[in-house]
C-alpha positions in Angstrom: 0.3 9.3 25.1 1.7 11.3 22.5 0.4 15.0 21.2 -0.6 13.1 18.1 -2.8 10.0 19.3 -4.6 13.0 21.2 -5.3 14.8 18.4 -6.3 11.2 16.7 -8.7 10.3 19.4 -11.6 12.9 18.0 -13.2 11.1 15.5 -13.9 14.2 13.2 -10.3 15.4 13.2 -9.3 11.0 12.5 -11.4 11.4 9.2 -9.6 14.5 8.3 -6.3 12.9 8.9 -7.6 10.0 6.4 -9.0 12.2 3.7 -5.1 14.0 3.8 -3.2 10.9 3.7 -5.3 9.4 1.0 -4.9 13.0 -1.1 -1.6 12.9 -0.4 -1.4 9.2 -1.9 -3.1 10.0 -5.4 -0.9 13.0 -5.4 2.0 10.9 -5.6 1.0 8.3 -8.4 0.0 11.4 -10.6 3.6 12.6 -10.0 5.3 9.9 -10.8 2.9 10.0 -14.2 3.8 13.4 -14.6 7.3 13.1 -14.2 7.3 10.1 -16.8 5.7 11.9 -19.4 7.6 15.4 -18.4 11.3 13.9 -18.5 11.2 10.4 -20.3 13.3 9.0 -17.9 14.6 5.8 -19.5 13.0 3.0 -21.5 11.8 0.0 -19.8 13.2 -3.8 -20.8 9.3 -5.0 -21.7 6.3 -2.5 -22.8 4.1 -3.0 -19.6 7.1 -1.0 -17.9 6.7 1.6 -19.6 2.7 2.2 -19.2 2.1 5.4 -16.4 2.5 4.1 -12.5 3.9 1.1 -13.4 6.1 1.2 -9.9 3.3 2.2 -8.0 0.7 -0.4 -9.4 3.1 -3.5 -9.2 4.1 -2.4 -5.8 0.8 -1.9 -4.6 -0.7 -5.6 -5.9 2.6 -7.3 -5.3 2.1 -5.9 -1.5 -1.3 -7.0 -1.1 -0.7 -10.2 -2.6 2.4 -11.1 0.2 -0.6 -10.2 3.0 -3.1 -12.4 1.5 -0.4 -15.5 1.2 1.2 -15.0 4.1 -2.1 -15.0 6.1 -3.7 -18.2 3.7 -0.3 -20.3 4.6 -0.9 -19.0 8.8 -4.0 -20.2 8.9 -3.8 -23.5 7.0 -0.4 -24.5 7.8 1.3 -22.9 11.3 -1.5 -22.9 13.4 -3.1 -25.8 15.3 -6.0 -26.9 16.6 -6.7 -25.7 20.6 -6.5 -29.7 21.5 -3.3 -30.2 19.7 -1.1 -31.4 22.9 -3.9 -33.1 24.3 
């Protein structure tokens, strides 16, 4: 075990870890709105790719959206039922 799964392991120092990462995740999306509106960095093709955290927002829903298909076409399609060789 690793010096950082130890420190993980205490559960007041795991929510600390969480509140940091999740900080250090809005921090991020207002950067990239900052840095839109700072340095107008190109025009998108369409106007919804120009709106603020386009990126972040497409990538975000696109990424849930593979889980939640992926899992739906596991469930219903690869596996079989327990007496399926029987």
């Amino acid at each position: 075990m690793n010096i950082f799964e130890k420190i993980l392991e205490i559960p007041d120092n795991f929510k600390i870890a969480k509140k940091i990462f999740y900080i250090c995740l809005i921090l991020i999306a207002l950067i990239e709105i900052a840095v839109v509106y700072l340095f107008h960095l190109g025009h998108g093709h369409f106007w919804f790719e120009n709106l603020p955290a386009f990126g972040t927002t497409y990538g975000f829903i696109s990424c849930i959206l593979i889980i939640v298909v992926s899992k739906f076409l596991g469930k219903k399609w690869l596996m079989k039922k327990e007496d399926y060789y029987d």
